[in-house]
KEZAMI-161432 format. One record per residue (C-alpha): x negated, y, z negated; residue number from 0. Coordinates in nm, 2 decimals. Example, Ala and Ser with C-alpha at 12.3 -4.5 7.8 and 13.67 -1.06 7.14 Angstrom:
BEGIN
+--------+--------+--------+-----+
!      X !      Y !      Z !   i !
+--------+--------+--------+-----+
!  -1.23 !  -0.45 !  -0.78 !   0 !
!  -1.37 !  -0.11 !  -0.71 !   1 !
+--------+--------+--------+-----+
//
This chain:
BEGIN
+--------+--------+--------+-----+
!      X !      Y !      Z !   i !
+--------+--------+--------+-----+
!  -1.63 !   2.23 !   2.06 !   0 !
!  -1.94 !   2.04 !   1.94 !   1 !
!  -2.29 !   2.19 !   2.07 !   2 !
!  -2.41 !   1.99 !   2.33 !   3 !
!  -2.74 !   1.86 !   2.25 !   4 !
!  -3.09 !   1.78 !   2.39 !   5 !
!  -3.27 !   1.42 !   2.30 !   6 !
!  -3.60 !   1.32 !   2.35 !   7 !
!  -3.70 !   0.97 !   2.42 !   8 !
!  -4.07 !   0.90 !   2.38 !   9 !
!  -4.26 !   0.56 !   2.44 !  10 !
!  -4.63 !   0.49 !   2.42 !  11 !
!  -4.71 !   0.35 !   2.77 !  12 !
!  -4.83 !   0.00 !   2.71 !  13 !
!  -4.90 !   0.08 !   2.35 !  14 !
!  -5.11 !  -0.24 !   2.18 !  15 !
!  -5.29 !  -0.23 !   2.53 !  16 !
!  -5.40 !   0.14 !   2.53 !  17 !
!  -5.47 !   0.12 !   2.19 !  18 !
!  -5.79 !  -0.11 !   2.26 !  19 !
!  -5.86 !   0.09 !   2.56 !  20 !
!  -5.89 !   0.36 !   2.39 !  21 !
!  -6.13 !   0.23 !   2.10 !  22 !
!  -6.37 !   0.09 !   2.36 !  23 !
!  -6.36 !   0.45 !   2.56 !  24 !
!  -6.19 !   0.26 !   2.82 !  25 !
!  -5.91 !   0.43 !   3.07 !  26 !
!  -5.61 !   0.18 !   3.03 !  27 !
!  -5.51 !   0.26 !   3.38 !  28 !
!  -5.83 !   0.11 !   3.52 !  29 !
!  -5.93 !  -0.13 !   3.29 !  30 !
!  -5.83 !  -0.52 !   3.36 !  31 !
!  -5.72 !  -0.59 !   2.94 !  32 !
!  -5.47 !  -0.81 !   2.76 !  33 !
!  -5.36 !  -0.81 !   2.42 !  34 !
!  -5.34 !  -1.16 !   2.28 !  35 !
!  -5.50 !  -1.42 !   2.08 !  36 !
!  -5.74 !  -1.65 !   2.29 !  37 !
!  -5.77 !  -1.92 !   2.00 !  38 !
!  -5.43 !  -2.00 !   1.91 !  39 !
!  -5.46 !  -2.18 !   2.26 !  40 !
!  -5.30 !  -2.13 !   2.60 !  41 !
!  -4.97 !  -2.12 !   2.46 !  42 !
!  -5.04 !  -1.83 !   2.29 !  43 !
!  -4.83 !  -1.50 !   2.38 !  44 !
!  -4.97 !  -1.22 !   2.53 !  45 !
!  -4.83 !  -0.92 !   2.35 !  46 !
!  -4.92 !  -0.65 !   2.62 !  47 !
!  -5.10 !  -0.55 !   2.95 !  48 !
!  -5.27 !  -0.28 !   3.05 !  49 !
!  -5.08 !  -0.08 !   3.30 !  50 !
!  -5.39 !  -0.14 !   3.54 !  51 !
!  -5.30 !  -0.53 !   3.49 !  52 !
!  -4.91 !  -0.42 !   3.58 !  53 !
!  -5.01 !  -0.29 !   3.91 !  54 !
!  -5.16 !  -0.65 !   3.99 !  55 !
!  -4.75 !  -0.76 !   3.94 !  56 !
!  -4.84 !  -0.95 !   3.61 !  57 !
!  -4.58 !  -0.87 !   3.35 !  58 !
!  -4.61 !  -0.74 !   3.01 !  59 !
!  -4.51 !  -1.05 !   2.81 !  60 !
!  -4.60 !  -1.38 !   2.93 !  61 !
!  -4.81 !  -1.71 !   2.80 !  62 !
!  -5.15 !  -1.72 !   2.84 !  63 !
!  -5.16 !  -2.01 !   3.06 !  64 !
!  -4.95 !  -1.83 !   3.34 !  65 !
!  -5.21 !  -1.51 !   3.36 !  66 !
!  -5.35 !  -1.48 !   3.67 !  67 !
!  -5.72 !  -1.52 !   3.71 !  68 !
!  -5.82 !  -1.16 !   3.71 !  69 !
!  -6.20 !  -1.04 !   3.74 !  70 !
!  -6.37 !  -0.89 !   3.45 !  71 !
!  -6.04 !  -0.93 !   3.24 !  72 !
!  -6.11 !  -0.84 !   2.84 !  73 !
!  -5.90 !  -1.05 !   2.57 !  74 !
!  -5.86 !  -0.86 !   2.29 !  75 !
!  -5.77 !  -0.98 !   1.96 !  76 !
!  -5.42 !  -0.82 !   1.82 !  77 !
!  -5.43 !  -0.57 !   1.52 !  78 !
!  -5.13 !  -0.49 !   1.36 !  79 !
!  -5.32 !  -0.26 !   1.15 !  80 !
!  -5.47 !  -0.06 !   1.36 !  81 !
!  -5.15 !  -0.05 !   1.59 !  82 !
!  -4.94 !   0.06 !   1.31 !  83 !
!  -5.24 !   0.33 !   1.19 !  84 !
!  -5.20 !   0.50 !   1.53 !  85 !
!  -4.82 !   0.47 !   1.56 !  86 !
!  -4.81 !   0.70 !   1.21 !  87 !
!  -5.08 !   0.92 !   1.39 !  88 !
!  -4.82 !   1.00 !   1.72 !  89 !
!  -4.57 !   1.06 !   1.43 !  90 !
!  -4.77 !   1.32 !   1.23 !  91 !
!  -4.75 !   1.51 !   1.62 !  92 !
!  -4.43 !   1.47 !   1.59 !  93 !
!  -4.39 !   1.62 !   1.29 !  94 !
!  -4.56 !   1.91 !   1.40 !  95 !
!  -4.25 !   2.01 !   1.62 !  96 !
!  -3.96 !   1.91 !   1.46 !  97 !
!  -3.81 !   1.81 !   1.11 !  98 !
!  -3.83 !   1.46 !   1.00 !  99 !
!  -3.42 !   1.43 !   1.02 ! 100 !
!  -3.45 !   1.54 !   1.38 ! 101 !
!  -3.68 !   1.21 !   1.42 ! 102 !
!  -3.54 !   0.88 !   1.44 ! 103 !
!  -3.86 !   0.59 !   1.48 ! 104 !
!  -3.71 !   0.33 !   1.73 ! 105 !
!  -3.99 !   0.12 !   1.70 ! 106 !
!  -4.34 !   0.12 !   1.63 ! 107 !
!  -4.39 !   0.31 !   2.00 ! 108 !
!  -4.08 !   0.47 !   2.03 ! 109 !
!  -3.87 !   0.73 !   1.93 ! 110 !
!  -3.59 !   0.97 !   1.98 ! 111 !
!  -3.63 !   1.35 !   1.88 ! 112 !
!  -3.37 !   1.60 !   1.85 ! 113 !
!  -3.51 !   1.94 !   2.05 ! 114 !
!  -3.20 !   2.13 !   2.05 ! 115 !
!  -3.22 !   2.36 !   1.83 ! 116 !
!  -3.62 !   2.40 !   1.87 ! 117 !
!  -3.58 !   2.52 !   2.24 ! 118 !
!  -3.38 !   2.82 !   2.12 ! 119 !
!  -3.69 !   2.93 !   1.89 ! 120 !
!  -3.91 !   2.82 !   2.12 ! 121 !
!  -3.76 !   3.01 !   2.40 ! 122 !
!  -3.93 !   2.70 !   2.62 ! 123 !
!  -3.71 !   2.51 !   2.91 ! 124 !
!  -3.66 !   2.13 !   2.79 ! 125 !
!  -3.91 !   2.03 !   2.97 ! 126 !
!  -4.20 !   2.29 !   2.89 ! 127 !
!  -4.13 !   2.21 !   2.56 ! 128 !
!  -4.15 !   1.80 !   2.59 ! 129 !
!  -4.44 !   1.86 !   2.79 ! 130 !
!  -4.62 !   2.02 !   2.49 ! 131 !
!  -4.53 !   1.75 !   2.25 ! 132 !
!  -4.65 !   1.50 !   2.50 ! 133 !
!  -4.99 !   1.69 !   2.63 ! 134 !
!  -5.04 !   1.70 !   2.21 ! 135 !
!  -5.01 !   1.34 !   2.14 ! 136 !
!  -5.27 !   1.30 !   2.42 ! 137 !
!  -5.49 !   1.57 !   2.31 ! 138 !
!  -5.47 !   1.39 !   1.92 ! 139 !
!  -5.49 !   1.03 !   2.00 ! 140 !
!  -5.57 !   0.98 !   2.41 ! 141 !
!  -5.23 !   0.75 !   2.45 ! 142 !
!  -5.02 !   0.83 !   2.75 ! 143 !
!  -4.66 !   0.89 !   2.70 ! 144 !
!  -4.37 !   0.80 !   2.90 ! 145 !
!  -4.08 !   1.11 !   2.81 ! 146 !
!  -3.69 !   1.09 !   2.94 ! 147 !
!  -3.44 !   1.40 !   2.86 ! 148 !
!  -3.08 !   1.35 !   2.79 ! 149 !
!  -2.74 !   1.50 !   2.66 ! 150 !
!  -2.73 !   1.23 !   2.39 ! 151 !
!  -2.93 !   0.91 !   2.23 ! 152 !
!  -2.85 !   0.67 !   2.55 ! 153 !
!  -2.92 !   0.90 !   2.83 ! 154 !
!  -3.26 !   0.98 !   2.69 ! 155 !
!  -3.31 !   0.64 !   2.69 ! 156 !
!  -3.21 !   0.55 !   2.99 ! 157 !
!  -3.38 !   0.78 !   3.20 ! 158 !
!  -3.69 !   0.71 !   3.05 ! 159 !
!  -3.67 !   0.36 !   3.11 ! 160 !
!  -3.50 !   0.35 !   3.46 ! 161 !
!  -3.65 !   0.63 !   3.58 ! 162 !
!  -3.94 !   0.80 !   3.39 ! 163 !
!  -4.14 !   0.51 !   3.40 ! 164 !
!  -4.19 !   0.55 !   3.78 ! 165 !
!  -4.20 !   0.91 !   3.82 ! 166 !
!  -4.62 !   1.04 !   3.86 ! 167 !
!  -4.58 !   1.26 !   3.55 ! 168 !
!  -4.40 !   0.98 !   3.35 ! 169 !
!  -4.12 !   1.26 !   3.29 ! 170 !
!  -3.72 !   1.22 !   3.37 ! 171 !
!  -3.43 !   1.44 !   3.23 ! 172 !
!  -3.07 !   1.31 !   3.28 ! 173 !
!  -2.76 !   1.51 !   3.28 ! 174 !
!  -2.40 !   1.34 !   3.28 ! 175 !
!  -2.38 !   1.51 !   3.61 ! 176 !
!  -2.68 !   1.20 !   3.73 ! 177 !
!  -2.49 !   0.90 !   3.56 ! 178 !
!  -2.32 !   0.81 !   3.92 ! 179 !
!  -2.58 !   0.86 !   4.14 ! 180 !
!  -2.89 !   0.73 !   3.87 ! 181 !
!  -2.71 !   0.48 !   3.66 ! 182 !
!  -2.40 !   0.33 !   3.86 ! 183 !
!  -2.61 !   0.17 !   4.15 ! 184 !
!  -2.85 !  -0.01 !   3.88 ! 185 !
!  -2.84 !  -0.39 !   3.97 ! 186 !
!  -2.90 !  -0.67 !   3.84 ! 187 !
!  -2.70 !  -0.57 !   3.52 ! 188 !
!  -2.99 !  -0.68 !   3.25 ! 189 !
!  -3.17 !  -0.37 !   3.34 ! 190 !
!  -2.92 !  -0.19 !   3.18 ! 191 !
!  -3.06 !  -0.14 !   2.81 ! 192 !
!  -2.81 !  -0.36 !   2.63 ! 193 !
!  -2.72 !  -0.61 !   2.85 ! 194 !
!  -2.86 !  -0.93 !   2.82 ! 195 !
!  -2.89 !  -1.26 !   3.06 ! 196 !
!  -2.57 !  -1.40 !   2.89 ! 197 !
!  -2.38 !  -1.10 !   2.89 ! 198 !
!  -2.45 !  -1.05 !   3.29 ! 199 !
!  -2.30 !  -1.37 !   3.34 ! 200 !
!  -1.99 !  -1.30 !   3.20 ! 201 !
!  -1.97 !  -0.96 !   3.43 ! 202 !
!  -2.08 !  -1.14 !   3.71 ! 203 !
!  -1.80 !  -1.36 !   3.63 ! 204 !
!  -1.54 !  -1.08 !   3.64 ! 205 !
!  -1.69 !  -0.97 !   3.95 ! 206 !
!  -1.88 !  -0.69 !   3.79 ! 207 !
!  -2.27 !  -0.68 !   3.95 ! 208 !
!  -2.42 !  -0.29 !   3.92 ! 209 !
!  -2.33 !  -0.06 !   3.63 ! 210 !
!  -2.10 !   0.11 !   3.82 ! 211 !
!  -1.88 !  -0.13 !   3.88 ! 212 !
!  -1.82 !  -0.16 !   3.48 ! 213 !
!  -1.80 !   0.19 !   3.51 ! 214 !
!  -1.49 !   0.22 !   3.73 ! 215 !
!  -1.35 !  -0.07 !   3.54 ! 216 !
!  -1.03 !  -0.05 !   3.29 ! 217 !
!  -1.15 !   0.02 !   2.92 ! 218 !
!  -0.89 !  -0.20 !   2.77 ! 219 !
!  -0.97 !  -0.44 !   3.03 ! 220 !
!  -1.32 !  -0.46 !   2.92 ! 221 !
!  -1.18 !  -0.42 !   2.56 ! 222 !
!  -0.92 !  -0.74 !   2.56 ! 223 !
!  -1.23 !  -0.93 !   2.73 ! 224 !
!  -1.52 !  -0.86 !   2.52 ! 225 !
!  -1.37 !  -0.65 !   2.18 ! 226 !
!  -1.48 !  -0.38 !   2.05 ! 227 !
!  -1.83 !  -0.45 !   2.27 ! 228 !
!  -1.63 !  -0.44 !   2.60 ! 229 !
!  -1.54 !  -0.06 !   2.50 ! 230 !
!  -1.90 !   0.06 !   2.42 ! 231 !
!  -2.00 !  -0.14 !   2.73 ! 232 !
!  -1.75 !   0.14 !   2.92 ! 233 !
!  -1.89 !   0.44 !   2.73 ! 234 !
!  -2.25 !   0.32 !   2.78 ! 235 !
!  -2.20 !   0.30 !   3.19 ! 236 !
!  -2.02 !   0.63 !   3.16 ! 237 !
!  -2.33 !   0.78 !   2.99 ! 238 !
!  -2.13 !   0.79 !   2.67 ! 239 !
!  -2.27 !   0.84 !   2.34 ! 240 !
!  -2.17 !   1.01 !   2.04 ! 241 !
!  -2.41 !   0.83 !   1.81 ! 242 !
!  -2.68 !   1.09 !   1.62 ! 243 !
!  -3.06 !   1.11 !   1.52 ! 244 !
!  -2.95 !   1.28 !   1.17 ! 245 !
!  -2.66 !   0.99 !   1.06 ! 246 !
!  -2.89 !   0.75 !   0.87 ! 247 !
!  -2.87 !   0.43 !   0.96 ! 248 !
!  -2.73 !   0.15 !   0.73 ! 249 !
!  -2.82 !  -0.17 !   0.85 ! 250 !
!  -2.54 !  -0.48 !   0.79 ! 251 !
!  -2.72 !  -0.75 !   0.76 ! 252 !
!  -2.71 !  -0.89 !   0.44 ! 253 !
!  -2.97 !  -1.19 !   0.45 ! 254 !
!  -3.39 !  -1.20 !   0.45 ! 255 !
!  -3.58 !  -1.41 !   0.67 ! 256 !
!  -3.88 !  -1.55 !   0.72 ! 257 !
!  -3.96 !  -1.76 !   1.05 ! 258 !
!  -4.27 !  -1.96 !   1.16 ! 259 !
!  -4.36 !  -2.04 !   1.55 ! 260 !
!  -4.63 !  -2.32 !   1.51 ! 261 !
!  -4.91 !  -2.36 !   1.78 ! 262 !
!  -4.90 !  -2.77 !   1.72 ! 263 !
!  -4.66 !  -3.04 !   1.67 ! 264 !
!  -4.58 !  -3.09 !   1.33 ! 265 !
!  -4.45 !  -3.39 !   1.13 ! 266 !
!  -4.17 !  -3.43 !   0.89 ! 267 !
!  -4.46 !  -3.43 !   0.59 ! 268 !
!  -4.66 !  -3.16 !   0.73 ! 269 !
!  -4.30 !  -2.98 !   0.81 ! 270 !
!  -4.23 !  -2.98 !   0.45 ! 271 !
!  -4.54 !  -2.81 !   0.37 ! 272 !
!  -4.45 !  -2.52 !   0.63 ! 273 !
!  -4.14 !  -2.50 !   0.45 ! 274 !
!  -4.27 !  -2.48 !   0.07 ! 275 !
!  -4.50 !  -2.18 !   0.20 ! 276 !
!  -4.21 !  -2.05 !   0.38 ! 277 !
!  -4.02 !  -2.03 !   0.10 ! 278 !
!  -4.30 !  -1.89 !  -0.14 ! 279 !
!  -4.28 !  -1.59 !   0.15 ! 280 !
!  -3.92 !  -1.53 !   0.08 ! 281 !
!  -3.88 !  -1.54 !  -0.28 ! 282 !
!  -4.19 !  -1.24 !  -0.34 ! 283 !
!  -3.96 !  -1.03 !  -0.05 ! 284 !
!  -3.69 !  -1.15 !  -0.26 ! 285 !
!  -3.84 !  -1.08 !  -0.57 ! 286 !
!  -3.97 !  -0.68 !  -0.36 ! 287 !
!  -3.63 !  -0.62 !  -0.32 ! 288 !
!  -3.49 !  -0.75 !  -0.60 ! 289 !
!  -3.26 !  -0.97 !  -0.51 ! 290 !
!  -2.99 !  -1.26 !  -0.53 ! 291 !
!  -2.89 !  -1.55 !  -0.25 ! 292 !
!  -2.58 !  -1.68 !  -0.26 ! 293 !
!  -2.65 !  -1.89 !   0.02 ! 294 !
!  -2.96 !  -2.02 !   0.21 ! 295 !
!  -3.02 !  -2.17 !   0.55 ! 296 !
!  -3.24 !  -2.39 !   0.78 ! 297 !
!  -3.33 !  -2.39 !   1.16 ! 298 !
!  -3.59 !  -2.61 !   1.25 ! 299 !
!  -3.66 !  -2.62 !   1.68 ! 300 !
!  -3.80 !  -2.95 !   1.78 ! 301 !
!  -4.10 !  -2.96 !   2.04 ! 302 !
!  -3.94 !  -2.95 !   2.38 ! 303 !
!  -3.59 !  -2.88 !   2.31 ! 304 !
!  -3.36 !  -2.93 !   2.05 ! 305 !
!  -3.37 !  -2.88 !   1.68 ! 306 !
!  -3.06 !  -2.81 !   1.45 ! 307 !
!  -2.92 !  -2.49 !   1.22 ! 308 !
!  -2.76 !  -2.53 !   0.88 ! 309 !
!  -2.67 !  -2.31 !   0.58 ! 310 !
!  -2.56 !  -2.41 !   0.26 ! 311 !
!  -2.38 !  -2.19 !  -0.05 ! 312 !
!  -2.55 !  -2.18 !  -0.33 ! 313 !
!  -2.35 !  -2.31 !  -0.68 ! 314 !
!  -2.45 !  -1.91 !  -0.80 ! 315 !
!  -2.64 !  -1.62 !  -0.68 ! 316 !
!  -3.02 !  -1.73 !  -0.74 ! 317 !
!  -3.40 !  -1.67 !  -0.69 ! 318 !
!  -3.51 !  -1.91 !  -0.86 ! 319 !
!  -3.73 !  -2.10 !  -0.63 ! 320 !
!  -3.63 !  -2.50 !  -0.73 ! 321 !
!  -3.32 !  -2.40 !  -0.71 ! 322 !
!  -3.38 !  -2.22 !  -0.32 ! 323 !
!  -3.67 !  -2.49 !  -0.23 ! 324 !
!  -3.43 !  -2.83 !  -0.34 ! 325 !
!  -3.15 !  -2.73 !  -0.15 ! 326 !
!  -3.38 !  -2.62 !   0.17 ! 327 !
!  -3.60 !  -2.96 !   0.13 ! 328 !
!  -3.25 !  -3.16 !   0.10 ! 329 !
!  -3.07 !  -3.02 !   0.42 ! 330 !
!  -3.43 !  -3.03 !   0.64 ! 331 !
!  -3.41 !  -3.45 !   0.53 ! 332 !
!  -3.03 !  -3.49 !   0.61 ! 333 !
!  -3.07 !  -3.32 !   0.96 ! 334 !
!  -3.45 !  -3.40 !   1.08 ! 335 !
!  -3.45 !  -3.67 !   1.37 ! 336 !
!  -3.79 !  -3.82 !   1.34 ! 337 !
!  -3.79 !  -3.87 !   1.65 ! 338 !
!  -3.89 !  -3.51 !   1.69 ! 339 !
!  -4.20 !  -3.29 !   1.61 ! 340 !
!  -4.15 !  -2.97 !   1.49 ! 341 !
!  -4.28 !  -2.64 !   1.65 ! 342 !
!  -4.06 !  -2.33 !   1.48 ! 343 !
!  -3.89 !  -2.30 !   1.14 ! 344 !
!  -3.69 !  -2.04 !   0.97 ! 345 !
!  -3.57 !  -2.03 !   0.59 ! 346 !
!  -3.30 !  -1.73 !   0.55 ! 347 !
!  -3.15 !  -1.63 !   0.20 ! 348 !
!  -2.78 !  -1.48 !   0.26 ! 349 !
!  -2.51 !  -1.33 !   0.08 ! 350 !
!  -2.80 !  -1.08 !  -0.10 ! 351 !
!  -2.67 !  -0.87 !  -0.39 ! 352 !
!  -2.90 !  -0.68 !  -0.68 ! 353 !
!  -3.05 !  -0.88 !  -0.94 ! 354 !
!  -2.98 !  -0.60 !  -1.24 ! 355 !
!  -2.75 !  -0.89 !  -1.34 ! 356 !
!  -2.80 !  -1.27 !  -1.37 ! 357 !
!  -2.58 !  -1.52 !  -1.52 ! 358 !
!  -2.79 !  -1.80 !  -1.61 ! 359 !
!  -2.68 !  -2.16 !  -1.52 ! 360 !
!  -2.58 !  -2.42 !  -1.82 ! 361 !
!  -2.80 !  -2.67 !  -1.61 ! 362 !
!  -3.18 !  -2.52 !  -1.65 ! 363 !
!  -3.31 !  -2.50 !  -1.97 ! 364 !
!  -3.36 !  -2.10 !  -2.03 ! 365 !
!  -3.69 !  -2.15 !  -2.17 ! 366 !
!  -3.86 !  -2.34 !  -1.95 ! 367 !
!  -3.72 !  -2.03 !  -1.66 ! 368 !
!  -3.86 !  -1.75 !  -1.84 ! 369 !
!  -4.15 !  -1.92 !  -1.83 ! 370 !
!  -4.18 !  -1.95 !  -1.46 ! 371 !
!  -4.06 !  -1.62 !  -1.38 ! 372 !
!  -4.34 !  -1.52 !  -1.60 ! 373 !
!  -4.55 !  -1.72 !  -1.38 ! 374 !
!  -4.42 !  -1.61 !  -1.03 ! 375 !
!  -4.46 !  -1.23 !  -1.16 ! 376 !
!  -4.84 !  -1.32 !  -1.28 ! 377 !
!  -4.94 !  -1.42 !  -0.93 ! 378 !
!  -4.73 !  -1.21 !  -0.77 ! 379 !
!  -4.89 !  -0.90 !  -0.94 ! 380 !
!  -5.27 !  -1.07 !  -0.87 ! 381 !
!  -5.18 !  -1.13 !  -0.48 ! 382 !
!  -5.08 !  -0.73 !  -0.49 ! 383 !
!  -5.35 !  -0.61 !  -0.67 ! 384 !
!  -5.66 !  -0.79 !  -0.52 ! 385 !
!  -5.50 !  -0.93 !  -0.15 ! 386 !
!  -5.25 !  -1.24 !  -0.05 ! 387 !
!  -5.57 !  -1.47 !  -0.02 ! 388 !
!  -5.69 !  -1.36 !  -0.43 ! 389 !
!  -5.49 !  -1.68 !  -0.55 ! 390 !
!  -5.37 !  -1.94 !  -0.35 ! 391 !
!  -5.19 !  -2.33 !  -0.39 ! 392 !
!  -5.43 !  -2.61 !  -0.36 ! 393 !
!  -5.17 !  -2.75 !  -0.08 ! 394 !
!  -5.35 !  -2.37 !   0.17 ! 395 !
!  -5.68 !  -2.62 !   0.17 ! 396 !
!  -5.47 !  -2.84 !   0.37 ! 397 !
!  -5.51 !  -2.89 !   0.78 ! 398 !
!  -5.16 !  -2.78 !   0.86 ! 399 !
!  -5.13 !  -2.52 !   0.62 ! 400 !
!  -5.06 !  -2.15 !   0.74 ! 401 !
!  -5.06 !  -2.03 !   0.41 ! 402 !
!  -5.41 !  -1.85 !   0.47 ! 403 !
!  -5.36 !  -1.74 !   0.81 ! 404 !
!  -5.03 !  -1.57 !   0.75 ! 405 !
!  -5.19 !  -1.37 !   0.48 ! 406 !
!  -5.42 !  -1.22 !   0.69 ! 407 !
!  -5.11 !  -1.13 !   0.93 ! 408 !
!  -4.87 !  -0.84 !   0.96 ! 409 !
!  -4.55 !  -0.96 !   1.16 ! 410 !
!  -4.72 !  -1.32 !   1.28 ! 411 !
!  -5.00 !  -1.17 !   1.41 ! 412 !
!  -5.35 !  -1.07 !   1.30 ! 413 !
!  -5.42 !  -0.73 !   1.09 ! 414 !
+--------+--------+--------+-----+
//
C-alpha cells in the first residue's frame, strides 16, 4: 500500500503588490497600492492589489479605468525583475527545509512542497512544521503567505484557495475525510480550480451546479460526455489525485510563441512592422533552443471584436527568417480586412524538432544563407553580451515600433 502523503501548497498573498509594500516599508494590509502601469493609458491592466484595496471589494485584476477612486492610492510601476529576484529569495527558504525534488515551483508565487517524510525527522505535527516554513519566509523577506495542507497535489491546493485564504492565520489542512462537507457545496462551479466559464456551462447544462453534484455523478457518464477530462473532472470533485511533486514534468506542446497586446490601433502598414519585430523575437528563442518549424501561424484580433487565426506548413523544417517572415507577411495580406485596426498579434512556430540536422533547400542559394546566419549569430551574440537595446533596426526609431520597449520588458511588462 503506497504511503500516504502530506503536500504543501504555498502562495505569496497578493505577491507583485506586497512586494512594493514592502520596498517602501509599507504594511500591504493597510496601504491603498496597485500594481500597474499608469502611462500605457487607462486601458492598461492592473496586475495586483494590495489586500487592503481587496477589502474595499476591488478585485485583483481589472483595467485601470474601472478602479474605484480610492484616497491616497499609490501606482506603482511593475518590475518583473525585482518580482522574479524575491520569488528565488522565498525559494532559497524553501530550500532550507526540503530537497529540491520535494519542490515543484507552480508559478512565480506558488508552490507545492512535499513534507512527508520531513515531519517524521522533524518529529513536528503538519502544521507546526508549515508554520515554521511560513514564519521563515516572513522573517527573510516580510511577504505573507497563504498555506493549505493536503493528502495529495489537489487537496493542498484546494484548501488553500477555498478556504485558507479566509481563515485569520491564512492556514487550512484538508483531509479526504473534508471533501463532502468543504468541497461538494462549492457553487458556482468556476471556483473550482480547473473549471472555467465554458466548462460550467456545459455542467449547468447537464444539471450539474456545485462540485458535488459532479461528484455523485456516473464517471463514464462524465467520461462519454467530456473524454478523458470528464474522468479527471470525477477524481478532482472526489479529492482524487495521484499526480506527484517528484515525476518531472514534460510539457507537450511542441510550438513557441510570441504575442503582442498593443495599447493603440494599428494599421495594416504599421501591423507589418509589429510583425517583422515579432518575428525577429521568435527566431533568437528559436535560435536559444535550437530549433526547426515545420509550420508557422497567424492571429491577428481586430480593435473591438473580431480578428482571424491561420497556420500554414512550411515546404521543410526551417529557421530561416525570409523563409518564416514571407509566409507570415503573405497569410496577414490574404486574411486582413482593412476595415479593421489591429490591437493583438501572435506569430507561433509549430511542429519544433532539433536543428543538429538541416537539409538545405535547392531554392536558396547556400552562400548567400551562411552568410546571414553569420549575420543573425553576430547580433545575436552583441544583443547578449551588451543588452537587447546594444543594436537595434533603423525600423525601432519608428512611432509604432515596440521594438525598444519590449526589450526593456520581461513577460510584456517592465523589468
Amino acid at each position: 500500500m503506497e504511503e500516504e502523503r502530506t503536500i504543501l501548497a504555498i502562495d505569496l498573498k497578493s505577491f507583485y503588490a506586497s512586494v512594493e509594500c514592502v520596498d517602501r516599508g509599507l504594511d500591504p494590509f493597510n496601504t491603498p497600492l496597485v500594481v500597474c502601469d499608469k502611462e500605457r493609458g487607462n486601458g492598461t491592466i492592473i496586475l495586483a492589489v494590495t489586500p487592503y484595496v481587496k477589502t474595499l471589494g476591488i478585485p485583483s485584476r481589472l483595467r485601470l479605468y474601472q478602479l474605484p477612486k480610492v484616497k491616497n492610492m499609490i501606482y506603482a510601476k511593475p518590475r518583473m525583475e525585482r518580482y522574479i529576484k524575491k520569488s528565488v529569495e522565498v525559494l532559497e527558504v524553501y530550500l532550507r527545509f526540503v530537497a529540491k525534488e520535494d519542490i515543484h515551483v507552480y508559478s512565480i508565487d506558488e508552490a507545492f512542497l512535499d513534507i512527508t517524510h520531513y515531519l517524521k525527522v522533524s518529529g513536528k505535527s503538519k502544521k507546526d512544521f508549515a508554520r515554521e516554513i511560513i514564519d521563515k519566509v516572513y522573517e527573510q523577506t516580510h511577504l505573507t503567505v497563504t498555506a493549505g495542507i493536503g493528502q495529495n497535489l489537489l487537496m493542498a491546493k484546494l484548501s488553500m484557495d477555498i478556504e485558507a485564504k479566509h481563515n485569520p492565520d491564512f492556514m487550512a489542512c484538508w483531509t479526504k475525510e473534508d471533501i463532502p462537507s468543504k468541497l461538494w457545496p462549492l457553487s458556482p462551479l468556476t471556483k473550482m480550480w480547473g473549471i472555467g466559464p465554458r466548462m460550467q456551462i456545459k455542467l449547468n447544462a447537464l444539471g450539474m451546479y456545485c462540485v458535488g453534484d459532479i461528484a455523485i455523478s456516473n464517471p463514464k457518464y462524465l467520461q462519454d460526455k467530456f473524454g478523458i477530462l470528464g474522468l479527471q473532472l470525477w477524481e478532482h470533485a472526489n479529492g482524487i489525485d495521484d499526480s506527484k511533486i517528484q515525476e518531472p514534468y514534460v510539457s507537450q506542446s511542441n510550438s513557441l510563441s510570441v504575442g503582442q497586446t498593443l495599447f493603440t490601433d494599428y494599421d495594416e502598414e504599421d501591423t507589418k512592422l509589429i510583425l517583422r519585430e515579432s518575428i525577429d523575437e521568435l527566431i533568437v528563442r528559436m535560435h536559444h533552443k535550437k530549433c526547426l518549424a515545420q509550420s508557422v501561424s497567424l492571429f491577428v484580433g481586430y480593435s473591438g471584436h473580431g480578428g482571424f487565426s491561420k497556420a500554414v506548413k512550411l515546404s521543410q523544417a526551417t529557421d530561416n527568417i525570409e523563409i518564416i517572415l514571407t509566409t507570415v507577411l503573405k497569410v496577414f495580406s490574404m486574411y486582413y480586412n482593412s476595415e479593421h485596426s489591429v490591437r493583438s498579434i501572435c506569430v507561433s512556430a509549430g511542429g519544433l524538432e532539433n536543428n543538429s540536422y538541416y537539409q538545405p533547400t535547392l531554392f536558396i542559394d547556400p552562400e548567400k544563407e551562411k552568410i546571414e546566419r553569420e549575420y543573425e549569430q553576430t547580433i545575436e551574440g552583441i544583443k547578449r553580451a551588451y543588452g537587447g537595446k546594444s543594436i537595434c533596426k533603423a525600423s525601432a526609431l519608428l512611432a509604432k515600433s515596440n521594438a525598444v520597449r519590449r526589450s526593456n520588458q520581461i513577460g510584456g511588462h517592465r523589468k
